[in-house]
C-alpha positions, 0 to 999 in steps of 0.5 A: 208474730204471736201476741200470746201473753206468758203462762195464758194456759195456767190453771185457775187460782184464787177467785179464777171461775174459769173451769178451762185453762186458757191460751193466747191466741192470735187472729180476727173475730167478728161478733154477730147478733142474729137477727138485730144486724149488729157486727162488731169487729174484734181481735182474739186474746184468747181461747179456751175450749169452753169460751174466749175473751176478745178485744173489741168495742161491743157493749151488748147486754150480758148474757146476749146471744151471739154468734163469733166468726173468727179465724184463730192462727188461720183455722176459720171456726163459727160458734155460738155464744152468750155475753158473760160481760166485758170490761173496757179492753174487750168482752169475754163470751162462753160457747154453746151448742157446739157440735162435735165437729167444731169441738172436735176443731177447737181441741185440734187448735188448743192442742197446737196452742199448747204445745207451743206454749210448752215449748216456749216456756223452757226457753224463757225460763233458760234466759 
């Protein structure tokens, strides 16, 4: 079962700065800070091709780098990102230094993620 919330890919309004459409996205992530042994145990909200926001109980300083193993509607994806800042459901990250492939791998599962969503939304509009 999808825990995706309603219109997750709409364009950015108002004061919005993400420059990506977001989408809901189901799956585990764990954030590692390299070096330092730190783990924290998170669940995906949701994801971009630019950053994520996950729910979690990690409270590292904003601009952290980490490094987020998650497995995203069962597609297993590694990247490295920085802490933009949390609030107390979860923290948002941005990616960086993503290879081609990974990019590559992150489009496939928006693309999938997009898809369903536009499929979804006649039907809730129908009802």
């Amino acid at each position: 079962m999808s825990t995706r919330p309603q219109g997750s890919g709409a364009a950015p309004q108002g004061n919005e700065r993400r420059k990506l459409p977001r989408y809901g996205c189901a799956g585990e992530a764990e954030i590692v800070a390299p070096g330092c042994g730190l783990r924290f145990a998170a669940q995906i909200v949701n994801l971009s091709a630019g950053g994520c926001f996950l729910e979690t109980k990690c409270r590292l300083e904003r601009g952290t780098h980490v490094e987020i193993w998650m497995k995203a509607e069962g597609l297993p994806l590694r990247v490295a990102a920085n802490l933009l800042g949390w609030r107390e459901s979860g923290a948002a990250f941005r990616f960086h230094g993503v290879t081609a492939r990974k990019l590559e791998q992150i489009g496939s599962l928006i693309a999938e993620l997009e898809a369903e969503e536009r499929t979804k939304k006649p039907a809730a509009e129908t009802q």
